[in-house]
Every structure is written in structure tokens, then in C-alpha cells.
C-alpha positions, 0 to 999 in steps of 0.5 A, spaced: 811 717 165 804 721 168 799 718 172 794 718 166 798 714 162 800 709 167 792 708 168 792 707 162 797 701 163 791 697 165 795 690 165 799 694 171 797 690 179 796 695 185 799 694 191 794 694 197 797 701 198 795 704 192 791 709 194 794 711 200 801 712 196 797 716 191 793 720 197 800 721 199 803 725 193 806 719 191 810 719 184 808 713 181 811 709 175 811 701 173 816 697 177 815 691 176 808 690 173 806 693 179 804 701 180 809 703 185 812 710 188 818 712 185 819 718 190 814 723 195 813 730 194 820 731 199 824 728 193 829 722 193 835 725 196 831 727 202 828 721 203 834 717 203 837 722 207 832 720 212 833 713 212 840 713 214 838 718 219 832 716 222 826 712 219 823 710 213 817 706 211 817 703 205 811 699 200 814 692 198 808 689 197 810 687 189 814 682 192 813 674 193 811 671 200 811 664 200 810 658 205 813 651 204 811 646 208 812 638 207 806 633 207 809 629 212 809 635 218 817 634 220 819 641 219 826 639 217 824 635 211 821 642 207 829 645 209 832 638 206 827 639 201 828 646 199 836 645 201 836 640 192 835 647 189 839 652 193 847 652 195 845 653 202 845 650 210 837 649 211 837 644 215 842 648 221 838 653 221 834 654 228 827 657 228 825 664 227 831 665 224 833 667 216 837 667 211 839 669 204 839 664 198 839 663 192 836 659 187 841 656 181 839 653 175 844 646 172 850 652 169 850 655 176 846 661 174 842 665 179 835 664 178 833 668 184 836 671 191 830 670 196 830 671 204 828 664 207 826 663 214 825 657 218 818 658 223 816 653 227 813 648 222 814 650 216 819 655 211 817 663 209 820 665 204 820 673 200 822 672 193 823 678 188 817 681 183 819 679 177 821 672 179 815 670 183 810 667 179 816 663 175 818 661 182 813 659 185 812 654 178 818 652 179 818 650 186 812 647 185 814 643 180 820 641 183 818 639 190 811 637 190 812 631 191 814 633 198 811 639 200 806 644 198 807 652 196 802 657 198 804 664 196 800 669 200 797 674 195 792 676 200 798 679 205 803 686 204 811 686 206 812 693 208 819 695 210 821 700 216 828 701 215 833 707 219 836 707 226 830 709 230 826 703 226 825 699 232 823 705 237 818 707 231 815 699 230 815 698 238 809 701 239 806 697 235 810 690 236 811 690 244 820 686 244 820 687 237 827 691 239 830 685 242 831 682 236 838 680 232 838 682 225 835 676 221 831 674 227 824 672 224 817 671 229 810 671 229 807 678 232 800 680 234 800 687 230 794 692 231 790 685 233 792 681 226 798 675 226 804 678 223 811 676 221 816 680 223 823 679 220 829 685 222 832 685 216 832 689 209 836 692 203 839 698 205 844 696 210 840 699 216 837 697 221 830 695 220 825 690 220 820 688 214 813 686 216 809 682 213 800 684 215 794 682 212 792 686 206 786 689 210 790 692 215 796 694 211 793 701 210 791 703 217 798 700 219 802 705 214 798 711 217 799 709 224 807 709 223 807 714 217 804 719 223 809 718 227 815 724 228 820 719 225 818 716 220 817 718 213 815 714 206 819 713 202 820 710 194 823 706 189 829 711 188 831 712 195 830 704 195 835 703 190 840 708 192 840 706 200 841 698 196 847 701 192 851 704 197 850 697 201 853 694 196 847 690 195 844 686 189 838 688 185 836 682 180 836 683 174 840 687 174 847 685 178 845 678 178 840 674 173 841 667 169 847 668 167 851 669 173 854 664 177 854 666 185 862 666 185 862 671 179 857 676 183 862 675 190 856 671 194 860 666 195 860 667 203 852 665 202 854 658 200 855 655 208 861 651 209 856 644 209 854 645 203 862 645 199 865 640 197 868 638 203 862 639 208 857 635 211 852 635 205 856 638 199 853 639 193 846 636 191 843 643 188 842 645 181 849 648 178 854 645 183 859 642 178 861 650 175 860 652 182 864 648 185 869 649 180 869 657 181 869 656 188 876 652 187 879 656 181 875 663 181 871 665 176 872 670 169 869 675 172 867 678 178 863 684 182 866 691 184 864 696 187 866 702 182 868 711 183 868 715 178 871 721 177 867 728 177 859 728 179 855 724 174 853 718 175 855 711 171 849 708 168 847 700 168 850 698 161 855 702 160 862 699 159 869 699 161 875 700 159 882 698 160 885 705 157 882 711 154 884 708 146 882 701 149 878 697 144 876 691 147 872 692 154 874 689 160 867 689 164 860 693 164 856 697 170 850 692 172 848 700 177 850 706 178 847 713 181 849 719 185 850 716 192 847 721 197 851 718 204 857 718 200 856 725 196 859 722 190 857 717 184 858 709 186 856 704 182 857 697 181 859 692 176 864 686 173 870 687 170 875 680 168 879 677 175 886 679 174 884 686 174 886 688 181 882 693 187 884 699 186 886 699 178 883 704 175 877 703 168 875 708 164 867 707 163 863 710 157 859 715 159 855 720 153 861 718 149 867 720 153 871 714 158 871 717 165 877 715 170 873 710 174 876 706 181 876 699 183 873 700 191 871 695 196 863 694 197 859 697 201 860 703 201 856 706 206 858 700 213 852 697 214 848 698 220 845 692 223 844 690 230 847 684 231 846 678 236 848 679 243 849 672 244 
């Protein structure tokens, strides 16, 4: 699509870096009702490339940032309330820690996946583009008896991602490199309140920040201009995310898919199961719990086609070349740059074991496809010490 056309899209929002991205060189294609860069002039190979070597700076500004904060000011009472719509440990977590939850609805389907943090007196969670305005209506609904839910329009998210993340973002935030992955603090960047998380969707070491809109393009000049970062768009994004075995909502999970089919079952904390300290109590539990007890129909896989083209979202899979009846279907797939092949990922039926060999659909031939474990690239997190 030209950038004439998609100006033309007048109903698409703009980031508070819209006109940096553009100045940039910057591709730019609707994303979820936002113009976003899909990839900058050294193309999306080179920019994931990069990622995996050194430091990549990427716009998520698009997504959801909201602050949860109970009436009463007890800051544990937003987690217990928070802790009625998602199958997660709230109450355990220490201040200025994250984690990944999801938000389920009564037939155990994920209506979103959202990082949560617990800052001292109150919770700040990031949720997906596409899902932040429902989420916000929902969360409002369901907890306003309790809590009040501020979403912060006037702020941007960038991501810095790679190995030298933290030597890029140090000059910024003095003792952001002592930080553990899913640490979370409040941070003074170039005179502003910011929150800094070391955390990310490419299985690299990096933070996401979250700044004040009106110094969010100085700050992407400042770090862009330094010798290790470089930006980076949309489509390294999703290949970075795929190689990590990453969820995409919307496309690898969505309503109708239960935690335990989308193999997120470790996100669901031991306290939270039916023989912890606070089991169940969240929208879905009975068919969670029962998938969590006798396993699911379906389940996410990591998928290797044979030759060097890619298997696309959508397409199905096959027991055997002659086979009728499809066994499962690819949720995303692209050439994995790291890796040097195609990867994909998607579901197939239980009993099909790691390992077997599918046939996927593709331009009206069934390639041999093989059941592997995710991720595909080994994550590269920086651990806590402690």
C-alpha cells in the first residue's frame, strides 16, 4: 500500500512518532488501526539481524498502557481485584516486578495476553492495540466497584531490544543495566517520569519504556543516533517473535482458544490451581482446570517445513499427502532469518506427537512439515543474580 493511500485512510491514528518514522524513510502500513513502519530502508532482514546482534529500537506506541488503582489505597486490593479476571498470582508479586497474564472469558478463551506490573500503589498493565479499548471497557465494568482504570493516551512505549540494550539505554537511565528480566522501576529520562521494564517480544535482552509523548521523539533521536542501535519495524518485529515462540494475538491465540491449547499453561502460578492457595475464581476455570487435568484437543507447535519457502497463517495440515481431513492449521509463519530456514507455528490434535511429520498446504502442494519444540532461537534474557 503507497503512503498516499494510507493517508487517504483518514480513520488510521498516528503514533507520537509518526513523523520521526517517516523522516526515517520508514515503509509505513496500517497495523492495527494505527500507521505503523513495517521496515526502514536496510530492509526487514538486516533489521533483525541487527536485533539478534546488537540493539534495535522499535515504535509500540499503538498498544495499550493502563494503571489499575484500588479506591481504597491498599495496593494489594487492585491485585486481588485484578486476580477475578485472570488465571494468575497477583497478590505474590513484590513491587517493581511484572508478569504475563491473560484475561479469559467464561469458556476459558483468552481475550487478551497483557504484561502486568506491581508499582508501589498501584498495577500498570500493557495490553495488545486491537484489545485496548475493549479491555479498558471491560475492566472498567468489571472492577469499578473497587478500582479506577486511567489509560494513558498521552504517553508512548518504545522497545529497545538486543545484546547491547542496556549499554545503549545506560546513558539515558543511570543502573538500568542492574536490572533482572521482568524488573519494573520508575526512572528519570532526559528530566521526565518514566517506567522501565527489561522486558520484550523478541526473546532478547531489552527493556520496553514507557515516556511522556512530548519527549518520546527526542528520546528515539537520542538513542537512534547512538552507534549500536538501529530502528526497527514491524516485520522484524514479528520475525524476532516468532523465532522466540512468541504469541501474536489474533493470530496464535484469540477467543476461542483456552491457555492450555496455546501451551500457556506455565503462565497460570501453582496458587491459582485447584489445589493451591487461591484456586480458580476467574472467568473459564471449570474448562481450564479440566484441560489442565485431562489435556486439551489441540495444542500449539513449533512447525519446519521442508525447502525455503515459508507456510503462511491459515494454512492446513495434513496427516498425509492423500489425506482429506485436516489435523491442525499454521496461526504464523515466515522465513526465520536467525535460523536460516522457515518456522512457523500452529495447532495440531494432541495425539500427534513432537517430532511427526504433517503435510502443510502451500500454493496447492502439501510440504513435509516437522513437529519441533519452541522456541527456535534459545532466549536471551538476563536473569536475576539472586
Amino acid at each position: 500500500m503507497s503512503e498516499a493511500l494510507q493517508d487517504f485512510k483518514t480513520d488510521l491514528k498516528r503514533t507520537p512518532l509518526d513523523g520521526f518514522h517517516r523522516r526515517a524513510g520508514a515503509r509505513m502500513v496500517p497495523f492495527a488501526g494505527y500507521h505503523m513502519p513495517l521496515n526502514y530502508a536496510g530492509g526487514i532482514i538486516a533489521e533483525h539481524q541487527h536485533v539478534r546482534s546488537a540493539a534495535g529500537l522499535f515504535d509500540i506506541s499503538h498498544m495499550g498502557q493502563l494503571t489499575i488503582r484500588a479506591r481504597s489505597g491498599d495496593p494489594l486490593a487492585a491485585c486481588t481485584a485484578l486476580e477475578a479476571l485472570v488465571p494468575v498470582d497477583l497478590r505474590s508479586l513484590a513491587v517493581g516486578r511484572q508478569r504475563y497474564a491473560l484475561l479469559t472469558n467464561e469458556r476459558g478463551g483468552i481475550l487478551d495476553d497483557l504484561m502486568v506490573a506491581r508499582m508501589p500503589d498501584s498495577l500498570f498493565a500493557v495490553v495488545n492495540a486491537s484489545r485496548k479499548d475493549a479491555d479498558q471497557k471491560y475492566l472498567r465494568e468489571k472492577l469499578s466497584a473497587t478500582c479506577d482504570i486511567e489509560r494513558h493516551d498521552d504517553r508512548a512505549l518504545l522497545a529497545l531490544q538486543g545484546p547491547l540494550a542496556a549499554k545503549a539505554l545506560e546513558e539515558f537511565a543511570p543502573g538500568v543495566s542492574d536490572l533482572a528480566f521482568m524488573d519494573v522501576r520508575s526512572m528519570k529520562i532526559l528530566g521526565r517520569e518514566c517506567i522501565v521494564a527489561r522486558s520484550g517480544y523478541t526473546g532478547e535482552d531489552g527493556f520496553e519504556i514507557s515516556v511522556p509523548a512530548e519527549i518520546a521523539e527526542l528520546f528515539a533521536q537520542k538513542l537512534a543516533a547512538k552507534e549500536e542501535v538501529k530502528l526497527i519495524g514491524l516485520g522484524a518485529r514479528d520475525s524476532l517473535r516468532l523465532e522466540a515462540g512468541l504469541c501474536l494475538y489474533g493470530s496464535d491465540i484469540d477467543e476461542s482458544t483456552t491457555p492450555v491449547e496455546a501451551s500457556l499453561s506455565w503462565a497460570i502460578q501453582k496458587s491459582r490451581r485447584p489445589d493451591g492457595e487461591r484456586p480458580g475464581g476467574f472467568p473459564g476455570e471449570r474448562e481450564i482446570f479440566r484441560e489442565l487435568n485431562e489435556g486439551s484437543s489441540r495444542r500449539r507447535v513449533g512447525l519446519c517445513p521442508d525447502g525455503r519457502a515459508p507456510i503462511r497463517h491459515g494454512a492446513r495440515l495434513f496427516e498425509s499427502k492423500t489425506a482429506q481431513e485436516p489435523v491442525g492449521h499454521v496461526t504464523s509463519g515466515c522465513f526465520g532469518p536467525t535460523v536460516n530456514a522457515p518456522v512457523a507455528m500452529g495447532y495440531v490434535k494432541r495425539e500427534i506427537p513432537e517430532g511427526a511429520i504433517v503435510f502443510a498446504e502451500l500454493r496447492e502442494k502439501r510440504i513435509p512439515t516437522k513437529l519441533v519444540p519452541l522456541p527456535f532461537v534459545k532466549p536471551n534474557y538476563k536473569r536475576s543474580q539472586k
